[in-house]
C-alpha positions as CSV (number, residue, x, y, z in Angstrom):
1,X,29.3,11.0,-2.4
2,X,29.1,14.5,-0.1
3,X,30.6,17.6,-1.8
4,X,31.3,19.5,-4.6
5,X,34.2,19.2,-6.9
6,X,35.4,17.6,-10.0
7,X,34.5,14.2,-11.0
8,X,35.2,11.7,-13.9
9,X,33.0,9.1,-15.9
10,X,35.5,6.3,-17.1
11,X,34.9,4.1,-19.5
12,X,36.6,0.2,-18.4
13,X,37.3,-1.3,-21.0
14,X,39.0,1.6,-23.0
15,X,39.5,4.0,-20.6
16,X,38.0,7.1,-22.0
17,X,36.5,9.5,-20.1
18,X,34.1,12.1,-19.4
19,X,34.7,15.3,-17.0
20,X,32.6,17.2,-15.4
21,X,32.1,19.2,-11.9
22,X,29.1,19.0,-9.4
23,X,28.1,22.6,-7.9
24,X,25.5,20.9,-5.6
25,X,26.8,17.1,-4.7
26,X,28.4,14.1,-6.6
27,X,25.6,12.2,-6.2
28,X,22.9,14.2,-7.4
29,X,25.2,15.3,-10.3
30,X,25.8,11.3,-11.1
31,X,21.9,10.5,-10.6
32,X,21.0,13.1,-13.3
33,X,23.8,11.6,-15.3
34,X,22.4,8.3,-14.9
35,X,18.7,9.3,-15.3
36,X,19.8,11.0,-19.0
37,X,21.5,8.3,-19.9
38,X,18.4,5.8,-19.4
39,X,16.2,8.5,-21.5
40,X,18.8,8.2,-24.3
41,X,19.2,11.8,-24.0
42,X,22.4,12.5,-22.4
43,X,23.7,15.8,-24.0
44,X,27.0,13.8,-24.2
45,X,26.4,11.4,-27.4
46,X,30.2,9.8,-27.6
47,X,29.1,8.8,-24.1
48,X,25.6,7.8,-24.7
49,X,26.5,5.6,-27.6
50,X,29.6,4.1,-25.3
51,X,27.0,3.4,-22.4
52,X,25.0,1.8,-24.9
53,X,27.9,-0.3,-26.6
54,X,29.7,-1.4,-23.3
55,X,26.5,-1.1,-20.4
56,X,26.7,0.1,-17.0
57,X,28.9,-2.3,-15.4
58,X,32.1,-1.3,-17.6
59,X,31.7,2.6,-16.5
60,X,32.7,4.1,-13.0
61,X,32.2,7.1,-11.3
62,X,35.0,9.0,-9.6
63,X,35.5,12.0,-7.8
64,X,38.9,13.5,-8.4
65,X,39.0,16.7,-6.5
66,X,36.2,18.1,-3.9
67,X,36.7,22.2,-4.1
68,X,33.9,25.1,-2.9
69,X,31.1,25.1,-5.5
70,X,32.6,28.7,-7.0
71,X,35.6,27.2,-7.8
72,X,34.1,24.2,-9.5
73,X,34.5,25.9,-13.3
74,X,37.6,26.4,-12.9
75,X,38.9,23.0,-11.5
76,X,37.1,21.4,-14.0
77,X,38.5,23.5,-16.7
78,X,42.0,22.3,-15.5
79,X,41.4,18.4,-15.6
80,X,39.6,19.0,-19.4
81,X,43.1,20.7,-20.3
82,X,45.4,18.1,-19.0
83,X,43.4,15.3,-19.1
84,X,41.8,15.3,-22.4
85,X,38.7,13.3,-21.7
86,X,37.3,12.0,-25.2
87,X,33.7,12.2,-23.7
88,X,33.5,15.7,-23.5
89,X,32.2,17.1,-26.5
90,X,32.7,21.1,-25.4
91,X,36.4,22.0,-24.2
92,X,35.1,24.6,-22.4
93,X,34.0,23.7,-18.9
94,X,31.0,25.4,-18.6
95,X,28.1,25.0,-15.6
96,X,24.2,25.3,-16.2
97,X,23.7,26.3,-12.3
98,X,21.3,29.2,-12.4
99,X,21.1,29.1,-15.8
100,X,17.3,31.1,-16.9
101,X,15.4,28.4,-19.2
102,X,12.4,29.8,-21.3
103,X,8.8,29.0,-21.1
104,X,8.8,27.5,-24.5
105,X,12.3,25.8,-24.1
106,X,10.8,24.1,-20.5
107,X,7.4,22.7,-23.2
108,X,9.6,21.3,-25.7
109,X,12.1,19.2,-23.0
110,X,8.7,18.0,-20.9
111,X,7.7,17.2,-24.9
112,X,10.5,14.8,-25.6
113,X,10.6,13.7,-22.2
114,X,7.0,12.6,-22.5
115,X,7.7,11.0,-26.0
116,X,10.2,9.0,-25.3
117,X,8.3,7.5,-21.5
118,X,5.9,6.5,-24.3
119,X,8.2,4.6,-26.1
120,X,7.5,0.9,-25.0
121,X,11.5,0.0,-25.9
122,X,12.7,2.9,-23.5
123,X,10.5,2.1,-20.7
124,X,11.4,-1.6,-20.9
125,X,15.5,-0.7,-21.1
126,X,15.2,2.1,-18.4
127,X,13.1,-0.6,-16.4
128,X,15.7,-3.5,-16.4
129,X,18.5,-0.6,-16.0
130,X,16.6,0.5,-13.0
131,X,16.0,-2.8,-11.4
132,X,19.8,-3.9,-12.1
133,X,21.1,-0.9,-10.1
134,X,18.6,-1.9,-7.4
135,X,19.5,-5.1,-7.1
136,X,23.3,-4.6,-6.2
137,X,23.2,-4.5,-2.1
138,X,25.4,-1.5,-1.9
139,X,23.2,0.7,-3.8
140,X,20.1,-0.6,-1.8
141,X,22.1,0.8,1.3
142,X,23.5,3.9,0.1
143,X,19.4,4.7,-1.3
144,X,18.4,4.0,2.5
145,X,20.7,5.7,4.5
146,X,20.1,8.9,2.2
147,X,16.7,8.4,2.8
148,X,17.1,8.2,6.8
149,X,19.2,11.3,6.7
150,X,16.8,12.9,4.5
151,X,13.7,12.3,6.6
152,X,15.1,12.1,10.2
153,X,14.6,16.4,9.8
154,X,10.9,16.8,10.8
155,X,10.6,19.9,8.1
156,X,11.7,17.4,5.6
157,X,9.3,14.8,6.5
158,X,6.2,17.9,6.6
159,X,7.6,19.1,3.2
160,X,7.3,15.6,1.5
161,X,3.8,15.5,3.2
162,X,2.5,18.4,1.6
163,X,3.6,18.0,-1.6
164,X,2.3,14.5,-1.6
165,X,-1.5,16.2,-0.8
166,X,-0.9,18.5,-3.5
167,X,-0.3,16.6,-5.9
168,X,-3.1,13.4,-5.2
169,X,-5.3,16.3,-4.7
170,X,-5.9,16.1,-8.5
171,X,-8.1,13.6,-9.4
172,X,-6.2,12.3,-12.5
173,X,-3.9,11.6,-10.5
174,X,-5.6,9.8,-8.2
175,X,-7.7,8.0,-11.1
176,X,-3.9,7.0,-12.1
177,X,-2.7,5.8,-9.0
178,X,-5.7,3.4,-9.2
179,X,-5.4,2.0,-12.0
180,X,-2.0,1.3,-11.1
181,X,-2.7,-0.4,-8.0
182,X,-5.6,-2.4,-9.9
183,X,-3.2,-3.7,-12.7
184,X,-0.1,-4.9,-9.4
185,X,-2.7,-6.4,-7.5
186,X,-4.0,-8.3,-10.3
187,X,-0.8,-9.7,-11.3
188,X,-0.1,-13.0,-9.0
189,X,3.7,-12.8,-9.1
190,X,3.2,-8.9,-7.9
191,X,0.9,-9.9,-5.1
192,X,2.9,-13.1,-4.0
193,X,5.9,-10.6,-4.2
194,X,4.7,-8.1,-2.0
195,X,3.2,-10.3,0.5
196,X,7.0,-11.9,1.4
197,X,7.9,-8.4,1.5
198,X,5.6,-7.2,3.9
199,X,6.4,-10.8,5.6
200,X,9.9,-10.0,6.2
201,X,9.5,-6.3,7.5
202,X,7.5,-7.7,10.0
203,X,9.6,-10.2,11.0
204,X,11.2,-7.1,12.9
205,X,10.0,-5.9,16.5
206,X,10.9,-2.4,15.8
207,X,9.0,-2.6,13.0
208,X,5.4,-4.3,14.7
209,X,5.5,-1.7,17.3
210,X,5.4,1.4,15.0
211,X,2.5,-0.5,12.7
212,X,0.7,-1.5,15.9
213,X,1.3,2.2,17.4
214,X,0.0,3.9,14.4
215,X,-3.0,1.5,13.7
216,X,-3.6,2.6,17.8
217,X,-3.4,6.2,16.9
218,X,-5.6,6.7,14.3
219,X,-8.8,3.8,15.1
220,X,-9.0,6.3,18.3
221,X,-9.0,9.2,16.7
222,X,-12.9,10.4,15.0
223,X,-11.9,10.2,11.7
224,X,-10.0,6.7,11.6
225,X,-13.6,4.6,13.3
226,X,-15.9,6.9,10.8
227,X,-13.8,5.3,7.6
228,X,-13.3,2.1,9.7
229,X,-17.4,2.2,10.0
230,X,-17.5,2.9,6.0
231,X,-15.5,0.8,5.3
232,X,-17.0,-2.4,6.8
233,X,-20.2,-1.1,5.2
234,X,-19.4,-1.2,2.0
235,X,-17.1,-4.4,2.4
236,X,-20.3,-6.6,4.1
237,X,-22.6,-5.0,1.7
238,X,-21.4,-7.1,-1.0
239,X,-23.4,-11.1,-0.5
240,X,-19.6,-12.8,-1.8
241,X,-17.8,-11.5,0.9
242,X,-19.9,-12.0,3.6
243,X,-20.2,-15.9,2.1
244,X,-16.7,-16.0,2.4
245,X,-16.6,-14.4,6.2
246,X,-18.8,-16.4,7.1
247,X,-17.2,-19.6,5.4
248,X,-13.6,-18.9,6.9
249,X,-15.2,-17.9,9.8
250,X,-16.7,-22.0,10.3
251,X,-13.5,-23.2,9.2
252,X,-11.7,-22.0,12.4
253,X,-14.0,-22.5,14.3
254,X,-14.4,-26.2,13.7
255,X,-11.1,-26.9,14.8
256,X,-11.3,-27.6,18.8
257,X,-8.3,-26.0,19.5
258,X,-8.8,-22.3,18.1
259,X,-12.4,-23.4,19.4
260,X,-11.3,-23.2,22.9
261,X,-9.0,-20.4,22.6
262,X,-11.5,-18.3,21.5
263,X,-13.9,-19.2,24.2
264,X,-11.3,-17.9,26.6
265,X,-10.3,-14.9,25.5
266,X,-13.8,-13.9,24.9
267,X,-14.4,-15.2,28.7
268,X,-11.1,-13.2,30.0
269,X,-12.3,-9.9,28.3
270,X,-16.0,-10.2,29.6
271,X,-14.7,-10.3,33.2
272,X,-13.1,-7.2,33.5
273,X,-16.0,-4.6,35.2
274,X,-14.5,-2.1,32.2
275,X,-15.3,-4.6,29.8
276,X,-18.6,-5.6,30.9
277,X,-19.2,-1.4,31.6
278,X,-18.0,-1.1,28.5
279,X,-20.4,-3.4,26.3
280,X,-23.4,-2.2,28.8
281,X,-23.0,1.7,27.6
282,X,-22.6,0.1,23.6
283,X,-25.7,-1.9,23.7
284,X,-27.6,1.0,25.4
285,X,-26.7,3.2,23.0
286,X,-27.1,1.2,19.9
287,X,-30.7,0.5,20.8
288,X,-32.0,3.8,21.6
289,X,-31.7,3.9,18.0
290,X,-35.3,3.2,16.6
291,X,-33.5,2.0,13.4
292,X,-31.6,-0.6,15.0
293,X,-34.3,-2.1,17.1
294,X,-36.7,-2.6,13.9
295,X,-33.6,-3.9,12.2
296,X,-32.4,-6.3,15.1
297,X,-36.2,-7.7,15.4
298,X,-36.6,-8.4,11.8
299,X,-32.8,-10.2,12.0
300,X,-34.5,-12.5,14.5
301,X,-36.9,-14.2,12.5
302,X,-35.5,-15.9,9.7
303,X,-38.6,-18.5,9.2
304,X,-42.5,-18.8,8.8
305,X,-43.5,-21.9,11.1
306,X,-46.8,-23.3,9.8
307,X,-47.9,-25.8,12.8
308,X,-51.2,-27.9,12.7
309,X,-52.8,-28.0,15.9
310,X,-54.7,-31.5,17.4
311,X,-58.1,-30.1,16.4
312,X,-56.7,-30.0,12.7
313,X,-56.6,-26.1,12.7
314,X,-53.4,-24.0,11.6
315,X,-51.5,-21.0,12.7
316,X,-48.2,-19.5,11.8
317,X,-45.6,-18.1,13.7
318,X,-42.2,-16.6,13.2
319,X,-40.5,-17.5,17.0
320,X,-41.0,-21.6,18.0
321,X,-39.6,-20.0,21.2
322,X,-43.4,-18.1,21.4
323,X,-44.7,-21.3,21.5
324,X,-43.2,-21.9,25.1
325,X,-45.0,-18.7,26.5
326,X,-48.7,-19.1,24.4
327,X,-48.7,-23.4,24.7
328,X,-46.7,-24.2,27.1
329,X,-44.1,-25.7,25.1
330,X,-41.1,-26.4,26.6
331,X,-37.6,-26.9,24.2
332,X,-37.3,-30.5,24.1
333,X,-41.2,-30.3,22.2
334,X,-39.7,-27.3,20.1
335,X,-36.8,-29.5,19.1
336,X,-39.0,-32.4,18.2
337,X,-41.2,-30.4,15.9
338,X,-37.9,-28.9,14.5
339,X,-37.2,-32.1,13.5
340,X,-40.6,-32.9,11.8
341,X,-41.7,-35.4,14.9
342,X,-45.3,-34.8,16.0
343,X,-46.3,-34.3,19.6
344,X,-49.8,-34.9,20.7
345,X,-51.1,-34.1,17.8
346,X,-48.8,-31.0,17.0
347,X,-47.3,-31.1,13.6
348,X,-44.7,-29.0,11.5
349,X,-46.0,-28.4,8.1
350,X,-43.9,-26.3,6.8
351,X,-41.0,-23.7,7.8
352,X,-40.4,-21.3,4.6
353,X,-37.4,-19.3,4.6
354,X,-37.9,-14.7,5.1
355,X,-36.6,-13.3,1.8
């Protein structure tokens, strides 16, 4: 619905009618209509309390002449006069393009606006009206070829962007985009919803390549493996979700099959002299870190051995493996005395956890 002009609101079942023109486009003139008549505040109230009665389905939306926008008045002024439309309540065409609204005029409209999104009735009936429109196929494919026209222009696309920064720059706003997202992904139905969403976009190649691409993009990028790194932080930090790593992790492992592949794809990328370069220049660099090498040694130990010798004296270790080095041990003893099984005279008396 391109074009300016004169269009016509008819009513189905009786066939009365509202007139108007659109200086900018049809279709933004008939979403504002729309969008008033969901508030209950269409200036209109023979066709508010009709929409009401009879429901969207018994009204269409037609255009009856397309014209230049300064000849829109006058068009429309002709169709009021010989069609008599019983919606209109002024029979004076009349446009509110350019039209100067005051300061306190602008506070009480955002006022009643406000009053009536509070309204729990309003928000409910502009909700199912909302999600009846989107459910009819054609208007799912009129909303996304608009939106491919609109954002194919790369100004359009940096226009949206910076007005999206602006306004999450707030933090109420961000505090309320939370809470939103809290309260969907808390509801199951939401969750399982949005999951078979996501399921079925993927489905498409097109679609995998530009995720995959991005995700590419920004993990190389500085920023994306500092947030990555934070991320992971704060995620492992929490005992319940490393249990559950840890947990799922066992699970697939167990199974032979993912057991194997594994095995070989960790083989396959360890071969490659970039790979192997690679994880050289990583570990080198990771433990000239004096942080990580205290923390990597105390990782090690996870016991306190307590081992009685043959001449009935005691000493504690933290490695059985040190006992290959200081006694000569080799790992079938160590594995015996893991077990509790003495040899020659060497006992395991105890082996207490490191909190």
């Amino acid at each position: 619905m391109k074009g300016t002009g004169v269009y016509s609101i008819t009513n189905k079942v009786n066939g009365k009618r509202y007139v108007g023109s659109a200086s900018i486009s049809f279709r933004k003139r008939w979403k504002e209509h729309i969008r008033q008549i969901s508030g209950g505040i269409h200036h209109s109230k023979p066709l508010q309390r009709a929409w009401n009665k009879y429901g969207e389905d018994n009204f269409v939306f037609e255009v009856l002449a397309t014209c230049p926008k300064e000849y829109c008045i006058k068009l429309e002024q002709w169709f009021i006069d010989n069609l008599k439309p019983e919606y209109n309540i002024n029979p004076t065409a009349g446009s509110r393009l350019g039209a100067k609204v005051s300061e306190e005029e602008r506070k009480r409209m955002s006022e009643r606006g406000k009053a009536r999104g509070a309204d729990p009735e309003v928000r409910k009936q502009m909700s199912e009206m909302q999600l009846k429109r989107f459910q009819d196929p054609e208007q799912r494919a009129i909303n996304k070829r608009i939106a491919n026209e609109r954002y194919a222009k790369e100004s359009e696309r940096i226009k949206n962007s910076e007005r999206l920064k602006k306004h999450y720059s707030e933090p109420k706003n961000r505090e309320r985009l939370k809470n939103q997202a809290i309260n969907s992904w808390s509801n199951p139905s939401v969750v399982d919803k949005i999951k078979k969403g996501r399921k079925k976009w993927l489905e498409s190649k097109e679609n995998r390549i530009h995720v995959a691409s991005h995700l590419i993009e920004y993990n190389k990028s500085a920023e994306g493996r500092e947030k990555n790194r934070q991320s992971a932080i704060k995620r492992l930090s929490d005992p319940d979700v490393r249990k559950a790593m840890s947990e799922s992790t066992s699970k697939l492992m167990a199974d032979p099959e993912f057991y194997k592949k594994n095995r070989e794809a960790c083989a396959k990328g360890v071969r490659t002299e970039s790979a192997r370069k690679k994880n050289s220049e990583t570990k080198k660099a990771q433990f000239k870190d004096e942080k990580f090498r205290q923390r990597m040694t105390e990782l090690r130990y996870s016991f306190i051995y307590e081992i009685e010798c043959p001449d009935g004296s005691v000493f504690t270790t933290k490695s059985m493996n040190s006992l290959i080095s200081e006694r000569g041990f080799d790992s079938y003893i160590i594995k015996k005395l893991n077990r509790g099984e003495a040899y020659k005279g060497y006992k395991l008396l105890s082996k207490t956890p490191i909190k």
